[in-house]
C-alpha positions in Angstrom: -12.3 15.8 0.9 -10.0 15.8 -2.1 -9.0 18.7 -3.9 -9.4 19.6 -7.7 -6.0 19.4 -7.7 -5.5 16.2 -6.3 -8.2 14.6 -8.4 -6.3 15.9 -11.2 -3.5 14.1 -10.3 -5.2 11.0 -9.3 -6.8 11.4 -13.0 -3.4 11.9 -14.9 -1.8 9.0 -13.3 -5.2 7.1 -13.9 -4.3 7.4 -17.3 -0.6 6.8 -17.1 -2.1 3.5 -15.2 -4.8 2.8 -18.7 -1.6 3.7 -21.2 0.6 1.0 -19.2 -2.3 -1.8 -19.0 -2.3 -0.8 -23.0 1.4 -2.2 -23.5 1.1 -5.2 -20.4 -1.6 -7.1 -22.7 0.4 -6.4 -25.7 3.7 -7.8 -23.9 1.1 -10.6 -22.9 -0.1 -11.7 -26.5 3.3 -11.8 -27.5 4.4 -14.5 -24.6 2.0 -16.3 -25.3 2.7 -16.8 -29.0 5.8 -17.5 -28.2 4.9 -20.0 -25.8 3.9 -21.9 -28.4 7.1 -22.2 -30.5 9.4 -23.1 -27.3 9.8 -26.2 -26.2 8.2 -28.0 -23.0 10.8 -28.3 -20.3 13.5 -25.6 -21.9 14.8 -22.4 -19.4 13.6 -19.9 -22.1 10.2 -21.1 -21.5 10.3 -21.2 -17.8 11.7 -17.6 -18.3 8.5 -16.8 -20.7 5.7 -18.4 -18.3 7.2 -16.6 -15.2 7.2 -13.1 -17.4 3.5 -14.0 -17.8 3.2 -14.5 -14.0 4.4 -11.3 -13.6 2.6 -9.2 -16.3 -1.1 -10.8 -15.2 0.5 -9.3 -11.8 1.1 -6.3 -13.0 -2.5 -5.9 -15.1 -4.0 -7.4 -11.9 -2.9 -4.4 -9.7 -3.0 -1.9 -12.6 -7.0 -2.6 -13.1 -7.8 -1.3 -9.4 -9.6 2.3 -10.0 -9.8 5.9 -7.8 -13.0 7.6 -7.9 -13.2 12.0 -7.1 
Protein backbone atom coordinates (compact mmCIF):
# COMPACT_ATOMS: atom_id res chain seq x y z
CA UNK A 1 0.00 0.00 0.00
CA UNK A 2 1.46 3.46 -0.69
CA UNK A 3 1.60 6.15 1.64
CA UNK A 4 0.17 9.78 1.41
CA UNK A 5 3.45 10.67 1.48
CA UNK A 6 4.77 8.67 -1.11
CA UNK A 7 1.87 9.47 -3.41
CA UNK A 8 2.84 12.92 -2.90
CA UNK A 9 5.96 12.40 -4.17
CA UNK A 10 5.07 10.23 -6.98
CA UNK A 11 2.52 13.39 -7.74
CA UNK A 12 5.28 16.18 -7.56
CA UNK A 13 7.55 14.40 -9.80
CA UNK A 14 4.51 13.56 -12.02
CA UNK A 15 4.43 17.06 -12.53
CA UNK A 16 8.15 17.66 -12.82
CA UNK A 17 7.66 14.71 -15.54
CA UNK A 18 4.33 17.05 -17.39
CA UNK A 19 6.59 20.47 -17.02
CA UNK A 20 9.60 18.47 -18.87
CA UNK A 21 7.25 16.83 -21.74
CA UNK A 22 6.16 20.80 -21.83
CA UNK A 23 9.77 21.93 -23.05
CA UNK A 24 10.64 18.19 -25.15
CA UNK A 25 7.84 19.16 -27.72
CA UNK A 26 8.85 22.68 -27.77
CA UNK A 27 12.73 21.53 -28.38
CA UNK A 28 10.81 19.13 -30.95
CA UNK A 29 8.98 21.94 -33.13
CA UNK A 30 11.96 23.76 -33.28
CA UNK A 31 14.19 20.71 -34.95
CA UNK A 32 11.93 20.23 -37.04
CA UNK A 33 11.78 23.73 -38.52
CA UNK A 34 15.04 23.64 -38.69
CA UNK A 35 15.07 20.55 -40.48
CA UNK A 36 13.76 22.19 -43.16
CA UNK A 37 16.37 24.95 -43.81
CA UNK A 38 19.47 22.38 -43.55
CA UNK A 39 20.56 20.71 -46.23
CA UNK A 40 20.12 16.82 -47.14
CA UNK A 41 23.27 14.94 -46.48
CA UNK A 42 25.10 17.86 -44.21
CA UNK A 43 26.49 16.63 -40.36
CA UNK A 44 24.33 19.50 -38.82
CA UNK A 45 21.37 17.68 -40.02
CA UNK A 46 22.36 14.26 -39.06
CA UNK A 47 23.14 16.01 -35.64
CA UNK A 48 19.32 17.56 -35.82
CA UNK A 49 17.48 14.18 -36.87
CA UNK A 50 19.45 12.19 -34.12
CA UNK A 51 18.34 15.04 -31.36
CA UNK A 52 14.81 14.25 -32.63
CA UNK A 53 15.56 10.53 -32.10
CA UNK A 54 16.39 11.26 -28.78
CA UNK A 55 13.72 13.80 -27.74
CA UNK A 56 10.63 11.36 -29.13
CA UNK A 57 12.71 9.03 -26.73
CA UNK A 58 12.67 11.02 -24.09
CA UNK A 59 8.65 12.10 -24.57
CA UNK A 60 8.10 8.38 -25.27
CA UNK A 61 9.27 7.34 -21.63
CA UNK A 62 8.12 10.62 -20.04
CA UNK A 63 4.35 9.86 -21.16
CA UNK A 64 4.28 6.52 -18.90
CA UNK A 65 1.86 7.49 -15.74
CA UNK A 66 1.71 6.33 -11.75
CA UNK A 67 -1.64 5.98 -10.33
CA UNK A 68 -2.23 6.31 -5.97
Amino acid sequence: MITQRECNRIRRAINVLIAQRAILLERLEEINENLRRVPRGSRARRELLAARASIREAIRLNTRRSVC
